[in-house]
N, C-alpha and C positions, 0 to 999 in steps of 0.2 A: 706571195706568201702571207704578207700582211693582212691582204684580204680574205684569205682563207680560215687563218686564225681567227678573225674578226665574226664568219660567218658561221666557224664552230661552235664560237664563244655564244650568239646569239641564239642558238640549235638548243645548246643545254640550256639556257636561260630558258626557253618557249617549255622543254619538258619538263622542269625541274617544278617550273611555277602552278601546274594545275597539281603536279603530288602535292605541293606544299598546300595549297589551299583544300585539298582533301584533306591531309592529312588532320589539317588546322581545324577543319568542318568535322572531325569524328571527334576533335578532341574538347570540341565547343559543349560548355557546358549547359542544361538547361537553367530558366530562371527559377524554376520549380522549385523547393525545397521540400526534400524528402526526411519526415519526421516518421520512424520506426518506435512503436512501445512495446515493451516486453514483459507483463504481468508476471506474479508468481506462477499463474497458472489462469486458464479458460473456465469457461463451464461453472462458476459461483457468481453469486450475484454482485456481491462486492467490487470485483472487477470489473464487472459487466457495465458497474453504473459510474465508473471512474469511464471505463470506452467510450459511455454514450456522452459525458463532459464532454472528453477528448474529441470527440467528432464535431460536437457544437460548436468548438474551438475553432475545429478547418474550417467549417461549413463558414463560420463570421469571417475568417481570414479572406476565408475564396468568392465572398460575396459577391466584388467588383467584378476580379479574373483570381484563377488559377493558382495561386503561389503556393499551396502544400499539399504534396501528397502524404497519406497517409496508411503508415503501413501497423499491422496489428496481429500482434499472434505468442505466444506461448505455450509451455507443456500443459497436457491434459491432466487435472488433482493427481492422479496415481502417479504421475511423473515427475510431479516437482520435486525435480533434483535441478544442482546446480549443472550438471552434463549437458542437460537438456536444454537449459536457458544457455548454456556458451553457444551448444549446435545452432542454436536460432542468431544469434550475435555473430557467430562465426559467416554466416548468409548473409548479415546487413554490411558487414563491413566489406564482403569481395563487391556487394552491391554501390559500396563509396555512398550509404547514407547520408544527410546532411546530419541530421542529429539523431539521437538514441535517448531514450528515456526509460527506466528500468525498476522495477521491485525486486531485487535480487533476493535470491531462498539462503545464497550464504555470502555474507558484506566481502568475506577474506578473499572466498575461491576464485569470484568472479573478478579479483580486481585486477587479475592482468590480461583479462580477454577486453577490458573496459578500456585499462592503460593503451592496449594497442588501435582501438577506436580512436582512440586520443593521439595517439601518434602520425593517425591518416589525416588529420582535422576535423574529425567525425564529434561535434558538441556531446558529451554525457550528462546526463541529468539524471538521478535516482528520483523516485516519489514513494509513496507510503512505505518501504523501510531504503534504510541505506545501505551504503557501501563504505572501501576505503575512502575517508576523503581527498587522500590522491589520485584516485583512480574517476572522479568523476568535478562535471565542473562546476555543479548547482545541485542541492537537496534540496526537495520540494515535500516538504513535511508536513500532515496534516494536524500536527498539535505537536507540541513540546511534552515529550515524556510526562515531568511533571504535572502536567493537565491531564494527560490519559489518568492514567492512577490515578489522581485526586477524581476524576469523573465518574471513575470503576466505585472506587471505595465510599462516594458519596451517593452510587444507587443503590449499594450494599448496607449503606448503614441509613439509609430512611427507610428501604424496608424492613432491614430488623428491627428498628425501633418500635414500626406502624405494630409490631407481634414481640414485644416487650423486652427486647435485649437491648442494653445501654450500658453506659459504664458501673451499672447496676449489676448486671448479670451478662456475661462473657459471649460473644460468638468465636466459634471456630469455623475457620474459612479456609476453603481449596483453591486453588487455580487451574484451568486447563487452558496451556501454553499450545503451541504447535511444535518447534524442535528446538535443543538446545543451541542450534544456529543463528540462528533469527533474532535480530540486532534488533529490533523494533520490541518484539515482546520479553527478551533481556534486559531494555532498558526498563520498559513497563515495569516489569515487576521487580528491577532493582528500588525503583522510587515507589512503588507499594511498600515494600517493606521499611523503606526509611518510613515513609507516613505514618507505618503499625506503633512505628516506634514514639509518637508523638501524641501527646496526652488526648487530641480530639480523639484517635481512633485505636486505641492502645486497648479498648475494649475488644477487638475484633484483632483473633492473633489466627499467624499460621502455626501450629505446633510441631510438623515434625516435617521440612521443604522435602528431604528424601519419599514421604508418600503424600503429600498433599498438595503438592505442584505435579502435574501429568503433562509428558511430553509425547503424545500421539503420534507426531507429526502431520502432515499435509493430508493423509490417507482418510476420507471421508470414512470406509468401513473402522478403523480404529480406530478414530474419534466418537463414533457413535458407543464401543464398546466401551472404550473408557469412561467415556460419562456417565452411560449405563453403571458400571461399577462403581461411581463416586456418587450416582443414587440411592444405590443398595447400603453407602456410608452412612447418609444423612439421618438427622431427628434429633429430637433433645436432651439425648444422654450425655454429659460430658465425655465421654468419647467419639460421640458423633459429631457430624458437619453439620453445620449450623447455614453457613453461606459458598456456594458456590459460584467465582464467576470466569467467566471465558474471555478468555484473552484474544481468542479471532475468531472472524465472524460465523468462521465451522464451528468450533465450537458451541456456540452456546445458543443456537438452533439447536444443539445435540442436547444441551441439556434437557432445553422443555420438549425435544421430543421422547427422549428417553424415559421423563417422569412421566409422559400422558402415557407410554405405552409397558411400561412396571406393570407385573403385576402383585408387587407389595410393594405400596406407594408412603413415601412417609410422609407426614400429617402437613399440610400445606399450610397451617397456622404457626410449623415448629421451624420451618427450611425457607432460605430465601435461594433463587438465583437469577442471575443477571451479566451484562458482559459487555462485551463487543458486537454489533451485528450490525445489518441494516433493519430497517424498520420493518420494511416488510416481511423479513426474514423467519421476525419474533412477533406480528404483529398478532396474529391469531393466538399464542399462549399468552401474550399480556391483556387481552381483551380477555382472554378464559379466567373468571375468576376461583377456577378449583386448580389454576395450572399456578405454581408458585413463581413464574418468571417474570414479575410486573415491570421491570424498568430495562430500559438498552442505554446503549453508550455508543456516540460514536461524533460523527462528522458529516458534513455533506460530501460525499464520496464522486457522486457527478464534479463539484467544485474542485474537487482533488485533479481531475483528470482535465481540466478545463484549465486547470490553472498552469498544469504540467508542459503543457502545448501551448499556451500562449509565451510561456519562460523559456522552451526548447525553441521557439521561432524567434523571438526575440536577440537568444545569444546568436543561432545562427546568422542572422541580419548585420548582427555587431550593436544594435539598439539598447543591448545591456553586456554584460560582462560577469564575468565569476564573482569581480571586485564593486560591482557597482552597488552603491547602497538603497534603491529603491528597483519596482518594477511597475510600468500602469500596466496591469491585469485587466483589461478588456471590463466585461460586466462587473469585475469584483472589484476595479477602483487599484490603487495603489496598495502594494505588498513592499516589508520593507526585506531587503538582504540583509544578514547579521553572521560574517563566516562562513560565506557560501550555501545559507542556507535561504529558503525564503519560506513562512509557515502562513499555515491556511487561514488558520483562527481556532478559538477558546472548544472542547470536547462538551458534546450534546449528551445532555442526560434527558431522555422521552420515556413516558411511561404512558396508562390507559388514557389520562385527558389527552394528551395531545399527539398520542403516534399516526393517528391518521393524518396529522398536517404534511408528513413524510412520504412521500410517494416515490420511493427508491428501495 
C-alpha cells in the first residue's frame, strides 16, 4: 500500500512539473521595455519632431541590443478629444506597457485612465502639457510657463517697437489659444497677463479677454477662420489689433497664412505677429518681408521628445525615481527634477537672421 502511495505521489509530481514550467514560461516576462507615447494628436509637425527625438532616443538605447520597444500613435487633428486619447490608453494598458508618456488634450479627464496605468505598474510621464499631478509620475516640460510668456511677449514687443509702438504709443494685442482645456496654454497666458501688468510691457494691453483671446480649438479648419477673422481686426486705429500672437503651433502658421491670403491686407508697417511654432512651420512668412510674421517662439521640440524617452526608461529601470532630484539625459547631459517635474530649458525666440539654423 505504501508503495503504491509512494508511486502516485511520484505520478503527479512528473505531471504537475512540466504545466508548472509552462505555465512559468507564458508568464516570463520579456527584458524588452515597452515605451507607448501618446501626442495630442498625429499629422502636425510639432509632434512629428518631438517622435523623431523619441526614436533617436530608442535607436541610442538599442544600440548594443534591444531594450525598448516603441510604440506611437494618437487621434487625427479633427479628433482630439480626450475620448480618443483614453481609447488609445485603454490598448496600452490591456497591452501591460512598461511606460506611457502622454500630452493630454484635457490634465482633469484623463487622470483616471492614467491613475489606472499606475495601478498595473505601468510608469506615466506627461510631456509638453500636463496632467493631474497625481495621476502621473514625472512632467517633462519644455519651459516653465513663465519663460513661455516672457518669450511670446518679448517677440511681440521688439517688433513693435522695430514700427514705433513703446511705452510711447500703446499696442493692442490678441491671442489665439486652442481650448479652454489645455493646461499648458492656460498657464501661458495666465503669466502674459501678469507680465502686461508689469511696467516693461504695460504698454501692450489686452483690452477686452472675452473677444481677444480666441479659442478655436484643435480643428485646423477653425483655426484658420479664426485667425482670418482676427486679420480682418487689425491696423492702427485704436480699436484695432496692433499684435497678434499664437499660442500653438496651429495657430500662428494660420496667422501668416491667413494675412498672405486676405484680400484686404492691413498695412504690414502697422500689425505685428508672432507665436508659437516650429521653425519651419513659419519660416517662409518670416523670411517674407511684406508678410508681418517676423519672429517664432519656441523650443527644440526633437529634444522635447528625446528627453521624454530617455526619463520614461529610466524610471522604468528604477535608475531614477518620481523623487529623485537629478537625471543624466543621454546627449543633453544632466536635467535637474524639482516636484516631479524635469524641464527642457530657457524658450527660443528666432526671427529672419537665424531661423534657418532650425531644421525642424
Amino acid at each position: 500500500m505504501k508503495l503504491k502511495r509512494t508511486l502516485a505521489l511520484l505520478l503527479c509530481i512528473i505531471m504537475v512539473i512540466p504545466s508548472a514550467m509552462l505555465l512559468g514560461g507564458c508568464q516570463a516576462k520579456s527584458n524588452v521595455i515597452k515605451i507607448a507615447m501618446l501626442p495630442k494628436f498625429k499629422g502636425e509637425n510639432y509632434f512629428d519632431a518631438a517622435k523623431t527625438g523619441a526614436e533617436e532616443a530608442v535607436a541610442e538605447l538599442n544600440k548594443d541590443k534591444k531594450v525598448v520597444e516603441f510604440l506611437y500613435d494618437g487621434p487625427p487633428q479633427d479628433q482630439a478629444t480626450n475620448q480618443k486619447q483614453v481609447d488609445i490608453l485603454e490598448g496600452w494598458i490591456a497591452q501591460n506597457v512598461n511606460v506611457i508618456i502622454v500630452s493630454p488634450n484635457d490634465p482633469t479627464a484623463i487622470a483616471e485612465t492614467l491613475k489606472k496605468a499606475q495601478k498595473k505598474g505601468i510608469k506615466v510621464l506627461t510631456f509638453d502639457a500636463d496632467a493631474q499631478v497625481d495621476s502621473r509620475d514625472l512632467f517633462v516640460n519644455q519651459v516653465v510657463s513663465s519663460g513661455v510668456a516672457q518669450g511670446l511677449l518679448d517677440g511681440a514687443a521688439e517688433s513693435l517697437k522695430l514700427k514705433g509702438y513703446g511705452p510711447d504709443k500703446t499696442a493692442n494685442i490678441a491671442c489665439v489659444s486652442s481650448s479652454k482645456t489645455d493646461a499648458n496654454q492656460q498657464a501661458w497666458l495666465s503669466e502674459i497677463k501678469t507680465l502686461l501688468a508689469t511696467p516693461d510691457y504695460s504698454w501692450m494691453i489686452i483690452k477686452d479677454e472675452n473677444t481677444d483671446v480666441y479659442y478655436p480649438g484643435p480643428d485646423e479648419t477653425t483655426t484658420q477662420t479664426q485667425c482670418g477673422t482676427l486679420i480682418s481686426r487689425m491696423g492702427a486705429g485704436a480699436d484695432m489689433i496692433q499684435a497678434a500672437i499664437g499660442l500653438t503651433s496651429m495657430a500662428t502658421p494660420a496667422l501668416g497664412s491667413q494675412y498672405q491670403s486676405a484680400s484686404v491686407k492691413p498695412n504690414v508697417e502697422e500689425i505685428v505677429l508672432t507665436g508659437l511654432a516650429t521653425p519651419n512651420a513659419i519660416k517662409a512668412y518670416i523670411k517674407d518681408d511684406t508678410n508681418p510674421l517676423s519672429t517664432g517662439v519656441l523650443w527644440n521640440v526633437m529634444d522635447l521628445g528625446y528627453l521624454a524617452v530617455q526619463c520614461g526608461y529610466q524610471l522604468s529601470t528604477g535608475a531614477i525615481t518620481s523623487g529623485s532630484t537629478t537625471v543624466n539625459a543621454g546627449r543633453l547631459g544632466e536635467r535637474k527634477i524639482e516636484d516631479k517635474m524635469v524641464v527642457l530649458g530657457p524658450a527660443l525666440v528666432f526671427n529672419k537672421a537665424d531661423v534657418d539654423k532650425y531644421n525642424y
